[in-house]
LUMSE-559473 format. One record per residue (C-alpha): residue number from 1; residue in three letters; x, y, z. Coordinates in nm, 4 decimals. Example, Ala and Ser with C-alpha at 12.3 -4.5 7.8 and 13.67 -1.06 7.14 Angstrom:
  resi  resn      east     north        up
     1   ALA    1.2300   -0.4500    0.7800
     2   SER    1.3670   -0.1060    0.7140
***
This chain:
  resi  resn      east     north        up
     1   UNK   -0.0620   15.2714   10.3004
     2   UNK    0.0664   15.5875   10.1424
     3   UNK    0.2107   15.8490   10.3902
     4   UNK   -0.0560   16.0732   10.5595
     5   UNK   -0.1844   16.3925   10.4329
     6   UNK   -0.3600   16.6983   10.6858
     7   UNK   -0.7258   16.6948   10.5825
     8   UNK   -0.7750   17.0240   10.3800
     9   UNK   -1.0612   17.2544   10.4643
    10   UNK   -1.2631   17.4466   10.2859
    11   UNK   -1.2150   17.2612    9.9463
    12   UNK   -1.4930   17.4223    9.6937
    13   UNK   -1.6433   17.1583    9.4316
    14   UNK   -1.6957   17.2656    9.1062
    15   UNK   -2.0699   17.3969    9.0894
    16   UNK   -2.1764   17.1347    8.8531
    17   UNK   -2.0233   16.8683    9.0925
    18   UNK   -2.3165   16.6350    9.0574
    19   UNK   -2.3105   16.6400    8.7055
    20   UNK   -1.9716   16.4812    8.7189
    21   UNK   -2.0564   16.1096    8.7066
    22   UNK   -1.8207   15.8547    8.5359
    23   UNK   -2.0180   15.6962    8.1889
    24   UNK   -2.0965   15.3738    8.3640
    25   UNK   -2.2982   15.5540    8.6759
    26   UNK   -2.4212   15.2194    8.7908
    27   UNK   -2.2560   14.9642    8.9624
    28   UNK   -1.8292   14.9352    8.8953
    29   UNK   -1.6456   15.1701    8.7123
    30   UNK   -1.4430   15.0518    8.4001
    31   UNK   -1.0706   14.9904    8.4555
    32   UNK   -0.8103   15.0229    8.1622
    33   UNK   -0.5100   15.0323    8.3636
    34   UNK   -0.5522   14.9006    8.7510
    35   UNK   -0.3043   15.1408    8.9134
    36   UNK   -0.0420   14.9884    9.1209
    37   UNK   -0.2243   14.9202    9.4490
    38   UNK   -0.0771   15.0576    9.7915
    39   UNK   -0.3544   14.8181    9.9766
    40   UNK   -0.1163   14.6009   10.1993
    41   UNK   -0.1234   14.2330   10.1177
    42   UNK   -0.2753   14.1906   10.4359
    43   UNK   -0.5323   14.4422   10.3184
    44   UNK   -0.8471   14.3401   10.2292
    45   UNK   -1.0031   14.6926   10.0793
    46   UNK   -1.0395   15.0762   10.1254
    47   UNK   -1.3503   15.2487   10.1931
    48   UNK   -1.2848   15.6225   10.0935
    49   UNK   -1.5296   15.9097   10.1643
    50   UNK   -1.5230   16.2833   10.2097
    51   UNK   -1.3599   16.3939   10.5568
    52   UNK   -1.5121   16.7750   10.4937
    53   UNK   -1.8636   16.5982   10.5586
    54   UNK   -1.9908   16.5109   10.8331
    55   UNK   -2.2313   16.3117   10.7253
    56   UNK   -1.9816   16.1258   10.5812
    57   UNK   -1.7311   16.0860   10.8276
    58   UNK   -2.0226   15.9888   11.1224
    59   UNK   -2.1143   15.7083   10.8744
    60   UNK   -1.7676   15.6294   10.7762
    61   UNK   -1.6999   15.6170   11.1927
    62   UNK   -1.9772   15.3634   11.2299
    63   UNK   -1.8917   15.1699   10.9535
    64   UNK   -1.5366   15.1528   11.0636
    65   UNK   -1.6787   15.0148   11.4367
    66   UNK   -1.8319   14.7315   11.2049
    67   UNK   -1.5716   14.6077   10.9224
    68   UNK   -1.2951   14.4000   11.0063
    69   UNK   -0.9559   14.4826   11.0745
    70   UNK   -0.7699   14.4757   10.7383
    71   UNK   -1.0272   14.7039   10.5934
    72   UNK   -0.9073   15.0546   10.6250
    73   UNK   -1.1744   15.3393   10.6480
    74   UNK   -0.9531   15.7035   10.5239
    75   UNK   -1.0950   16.0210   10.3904
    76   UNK   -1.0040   16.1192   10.0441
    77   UNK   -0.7947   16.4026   10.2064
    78   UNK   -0.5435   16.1908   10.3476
    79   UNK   -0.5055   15.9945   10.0564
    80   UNK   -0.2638   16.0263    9.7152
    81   UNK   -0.5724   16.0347    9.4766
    82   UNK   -0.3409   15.9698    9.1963
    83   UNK   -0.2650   15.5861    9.3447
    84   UNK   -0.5760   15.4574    9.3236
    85   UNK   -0.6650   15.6383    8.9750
    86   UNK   -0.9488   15.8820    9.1259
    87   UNK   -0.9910   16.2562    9.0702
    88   UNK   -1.1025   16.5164    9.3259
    89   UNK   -1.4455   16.4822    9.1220
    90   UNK   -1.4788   16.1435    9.1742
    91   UNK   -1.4197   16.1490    9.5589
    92   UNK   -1.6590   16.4979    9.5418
    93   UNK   -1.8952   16.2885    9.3955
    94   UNK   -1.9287   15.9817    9.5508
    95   UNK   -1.7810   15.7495    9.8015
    96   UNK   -1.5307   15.4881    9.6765
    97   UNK   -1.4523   15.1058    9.7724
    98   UNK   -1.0770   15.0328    9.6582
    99   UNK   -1.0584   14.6147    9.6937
   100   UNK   -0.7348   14.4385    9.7029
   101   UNK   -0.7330   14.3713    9.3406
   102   UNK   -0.7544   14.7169    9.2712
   103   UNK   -1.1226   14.7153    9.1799
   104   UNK   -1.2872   15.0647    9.2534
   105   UNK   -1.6630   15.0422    9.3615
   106   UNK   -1.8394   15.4052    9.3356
   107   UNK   -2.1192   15.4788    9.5547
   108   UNK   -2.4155   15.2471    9.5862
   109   UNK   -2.1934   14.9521    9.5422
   110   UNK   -1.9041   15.1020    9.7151
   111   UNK   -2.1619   15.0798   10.0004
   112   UNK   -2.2946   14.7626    9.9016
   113   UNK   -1.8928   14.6020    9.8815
   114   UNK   -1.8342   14.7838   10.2487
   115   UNK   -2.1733   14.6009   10.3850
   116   UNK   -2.0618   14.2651   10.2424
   117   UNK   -1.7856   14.3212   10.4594
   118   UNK   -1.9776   14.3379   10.7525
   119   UNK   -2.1214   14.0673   10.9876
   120   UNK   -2.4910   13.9470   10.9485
   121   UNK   -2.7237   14.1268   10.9586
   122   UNK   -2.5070   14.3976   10.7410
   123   UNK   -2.3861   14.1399   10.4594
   124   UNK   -2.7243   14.0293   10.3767
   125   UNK   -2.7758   14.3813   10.2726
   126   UNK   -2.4590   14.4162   10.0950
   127   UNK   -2.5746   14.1522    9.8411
   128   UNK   -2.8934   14.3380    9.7805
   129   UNK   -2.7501   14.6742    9.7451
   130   UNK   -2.5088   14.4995    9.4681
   131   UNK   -2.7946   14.3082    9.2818
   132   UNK   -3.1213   14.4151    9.0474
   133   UNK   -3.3947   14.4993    9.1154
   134   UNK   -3.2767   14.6341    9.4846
   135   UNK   -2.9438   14.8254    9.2829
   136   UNK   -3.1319   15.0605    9.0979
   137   UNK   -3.3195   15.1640    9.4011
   138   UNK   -3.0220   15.2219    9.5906
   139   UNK   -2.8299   15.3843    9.2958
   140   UNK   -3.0982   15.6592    9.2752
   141   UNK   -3.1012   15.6531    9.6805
   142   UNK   -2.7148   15.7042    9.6675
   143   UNK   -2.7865   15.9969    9.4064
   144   UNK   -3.0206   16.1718    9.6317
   145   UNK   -2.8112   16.1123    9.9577
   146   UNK   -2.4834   16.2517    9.7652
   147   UNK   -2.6030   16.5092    9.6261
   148   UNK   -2.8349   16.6615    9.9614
   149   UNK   -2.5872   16.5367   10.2017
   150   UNK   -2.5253   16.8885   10.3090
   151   UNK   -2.8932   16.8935   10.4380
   152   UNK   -2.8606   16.5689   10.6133
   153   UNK   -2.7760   16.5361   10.9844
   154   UNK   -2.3972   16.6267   11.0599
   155   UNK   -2.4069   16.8305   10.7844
   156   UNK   -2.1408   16.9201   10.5476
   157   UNK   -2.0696   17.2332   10.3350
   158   UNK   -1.9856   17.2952   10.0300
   159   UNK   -2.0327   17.6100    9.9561
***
């Protein structure tokens, strides 16, 4: 794992944050050049969400009760963004899943990937999230939950 960073606060998204979506909005992201991975070879992923939320974090809490061990669970703020090949946008955006391979998962199926991680009945749901018809539900489900999270319980701000 790369070394620790404080959490910044107050960190202002650009207004048109949620406009900010890679081309391929659902399901992976495209990878030219997999970035050298700092996912330990006993790793088996990295879930990576917004520590300024806490929406976020309360569900990134629980979901770290849930995965296994080698699956680390850090908020983009202690991270080096530039490692796994993600911009503040993209962790503004969404949440990421970072497998050992190097593979980045954005939302939905970053949350499908973590859930397929999971022990039954979680990983049942995991497949779902990642496969039609259910994806496209949850990809405009994600959408909606990203982009109000600020509304939701353990609210966030981003103002």
């Amino acid at each position: 794992m790369p070394a620790r960073r404080r959490p910044t606060t107050g960190v202002s998204p650009p207004s048109d944050v949620a406009d900010l979506r890679p081309a391929r909005y659902f399901g992976q992201m495209p990878i030219d050049e997999r970035p050298q991975s700092s996912l330990s070879d006993t790793s088996d992923g990295l879930l990576i969400y917004d520590g300024d939320c806490g929406f976020c974090t309360t569900t990134a809490n629980y979901a770290r009760r849930l995965l296994p061990d080698d699956v680390a669970v850090e908020p983009w703020q202690s991270l080096d963004l530039e490692l796994y090949d993600l911009t503040m946008a993209d962790v503004l955006s969404a949440a990421y899943f970072v497998d050992q391979e190097g593979t980045k998962h954005r939302g939905h199926m970053a949350v499908g990937v973590a859930l397929g991680r999971m022990p039954v009945p979680f990983h049942p749901a995991g497949w779902l999230i990642r496969n039609p018809p259910v994806s496209w539900l949850a990809a405009v489900i994600y959408d909606l939950v990203a982009r109000y999270r600020f509304k939701l319980p353990g609210t966030c701000s981003l103002d």
